[in-house]
N, C-alpha and C positions, 0 to 999 in steps of 0.2 A: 876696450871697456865694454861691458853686457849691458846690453838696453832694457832686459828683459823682456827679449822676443827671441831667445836662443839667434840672435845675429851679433856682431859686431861692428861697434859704430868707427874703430880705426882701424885704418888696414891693416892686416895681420901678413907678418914675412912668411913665405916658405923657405923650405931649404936654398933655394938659389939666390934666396934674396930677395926675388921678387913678391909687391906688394899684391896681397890677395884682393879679391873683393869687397867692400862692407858688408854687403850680403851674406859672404861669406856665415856657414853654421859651424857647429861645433865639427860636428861628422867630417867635416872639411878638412878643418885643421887640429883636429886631435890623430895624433900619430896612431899608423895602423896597428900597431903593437897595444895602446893603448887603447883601442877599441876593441881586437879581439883578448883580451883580459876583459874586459865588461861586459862579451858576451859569455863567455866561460864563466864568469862567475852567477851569470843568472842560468847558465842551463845548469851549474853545480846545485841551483838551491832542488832539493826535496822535497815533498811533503811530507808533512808532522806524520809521525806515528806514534802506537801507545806503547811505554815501557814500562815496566816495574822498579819504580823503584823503594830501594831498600831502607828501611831507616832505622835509627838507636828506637829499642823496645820502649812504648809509650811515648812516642814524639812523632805519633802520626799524623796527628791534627796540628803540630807546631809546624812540621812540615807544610801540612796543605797550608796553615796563614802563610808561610814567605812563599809559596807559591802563587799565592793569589795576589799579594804585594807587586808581586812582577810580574803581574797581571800572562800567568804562564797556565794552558789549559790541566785540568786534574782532575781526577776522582779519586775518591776516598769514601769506599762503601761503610755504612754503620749500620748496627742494628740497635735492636732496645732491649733493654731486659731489668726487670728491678731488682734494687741491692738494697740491702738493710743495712743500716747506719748501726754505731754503737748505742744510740741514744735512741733505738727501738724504732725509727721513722723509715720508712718507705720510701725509697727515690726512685724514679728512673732516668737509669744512665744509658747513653749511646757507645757502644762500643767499636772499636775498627771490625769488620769482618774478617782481615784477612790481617794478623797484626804484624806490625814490622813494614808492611806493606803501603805504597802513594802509588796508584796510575798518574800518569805525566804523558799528555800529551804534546811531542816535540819534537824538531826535527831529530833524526839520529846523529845526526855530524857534530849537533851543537847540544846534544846533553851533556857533555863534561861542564860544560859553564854553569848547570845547577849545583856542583857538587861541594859550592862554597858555602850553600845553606847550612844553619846550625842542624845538626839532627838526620841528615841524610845522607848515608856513608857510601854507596854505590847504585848501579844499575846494573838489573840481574842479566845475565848474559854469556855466554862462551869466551872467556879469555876476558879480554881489556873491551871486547867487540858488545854492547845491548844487543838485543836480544826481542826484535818489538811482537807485540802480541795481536792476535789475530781480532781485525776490528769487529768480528761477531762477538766474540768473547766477551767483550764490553762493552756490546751493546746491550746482551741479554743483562746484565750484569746493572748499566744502569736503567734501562726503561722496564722491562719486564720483572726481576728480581723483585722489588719494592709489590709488586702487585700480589703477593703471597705471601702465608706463613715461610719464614726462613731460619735459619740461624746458622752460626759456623760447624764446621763437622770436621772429624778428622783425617787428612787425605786418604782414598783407598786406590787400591789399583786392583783388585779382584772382586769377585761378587756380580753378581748377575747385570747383566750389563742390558741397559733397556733403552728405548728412545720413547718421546716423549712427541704425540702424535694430535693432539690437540689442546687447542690455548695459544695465548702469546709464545712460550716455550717451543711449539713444536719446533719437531726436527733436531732440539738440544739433546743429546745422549748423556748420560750417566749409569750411578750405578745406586739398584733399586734397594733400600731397606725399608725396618717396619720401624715405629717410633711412637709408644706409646698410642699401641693398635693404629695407628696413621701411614700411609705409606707415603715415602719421602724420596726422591730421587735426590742419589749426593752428586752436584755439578763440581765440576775440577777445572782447576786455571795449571794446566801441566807444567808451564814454565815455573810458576813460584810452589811448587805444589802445595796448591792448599784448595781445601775444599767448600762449600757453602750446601746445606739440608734443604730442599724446597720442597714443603708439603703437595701433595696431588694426588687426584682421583684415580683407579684401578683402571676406568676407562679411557683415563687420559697416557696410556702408555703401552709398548709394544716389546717385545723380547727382538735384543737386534741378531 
């Protein structure tokens, strides 16, 4: 019987029969097998990492509430932009930046077990394998991003390719355009290829 002082208040048999101590602890009398499976499975755990995951178009944000239900880490970047109603009124709506798209932070072992959510059909990856994304990535992505003009852009892979030398940004490379006489560096998340426009100054950037 447990006292609750990890002892035992009646003797416990071992293999021979013989009566253990009361003192006796767990570690004593939990078979060695059964120990090293306890330890194996705490050096099995991981640390969380961030995936992409994929979801049915416009169910990004149904996505992030059952993420949050299961109280599971996430980002789901938005922007703003306003849209005209039929009825001539001005709204603004927030849209996904990267659509299709839920960041999910979580171990890798144990992401198949989100894939029960309504509205969430994979995680982006090589094979059956996710695929996690590099934790600068999403970092610039949520602390720094919000702090400037943005909006989504179309993925590129050519085009003058600059780094971006002073600000929260530095050190972030991309690829430089012009936007309505404004110079915009387009940041890319390579793994989902998709891209995000962030406004910047001429002297805030370098030819790599």
């Amino acid at each position: 019987m447990w006292n609750g002082r990890r002892q035992w208040k009646t003797p416990y048999l071992s293999e021979d029969g013989e009566a253990l101590s009361q003192s006796a602890t767990i570690a004593d009398v939990m078979p060695g097998e059964l120990l090293s499976r306890s330890v194996e499975r705490s050096l099995l755990s991981t640390p969380p990492v961030w995936l992409a995951a994929y979801t049915t178009p416009r169910h990004e944000k149904a996505v992030a509430r059952h993420l949050s239900v299961r109280e599971v880490e996430h980002f789901l970047p938005l922007y703003q932009t306003v849209r005209l109603w039929k009825n001539g009124c001005k709204v603004l709506v927030a849209f996904p930046v990267f659509p299709s798209y839920v960041f999910v932070h979580v171990e890798q072992s144990n992401s198949s077990h989100l894939l029960d959510i309504p509205g969430l059909l994979t995680f982006v990856g090589a094979g059956r394998t996710a695929t996690p994304i590099p934790d600068a990535e999403i970092e610039w992505l949520k602390c720094e991003l919000p702090k400037r003009k943005f909006e989504p852009h179309a993925y590129l892979t050519v085009g003058n390719k600059v780094r971006i030398v002073e600000g929260p940004l530095a050190g972030v490379t991309g690829i430089l355009i012009r936007h309505k006489g404004a110079m915009r560096v387009v940041l890319s998340v390579d793994l989902i290829r998709q891209s995000v426009a962030v406004e910047v100054e001429a002297s805030e950037v370098e030819l790599c």
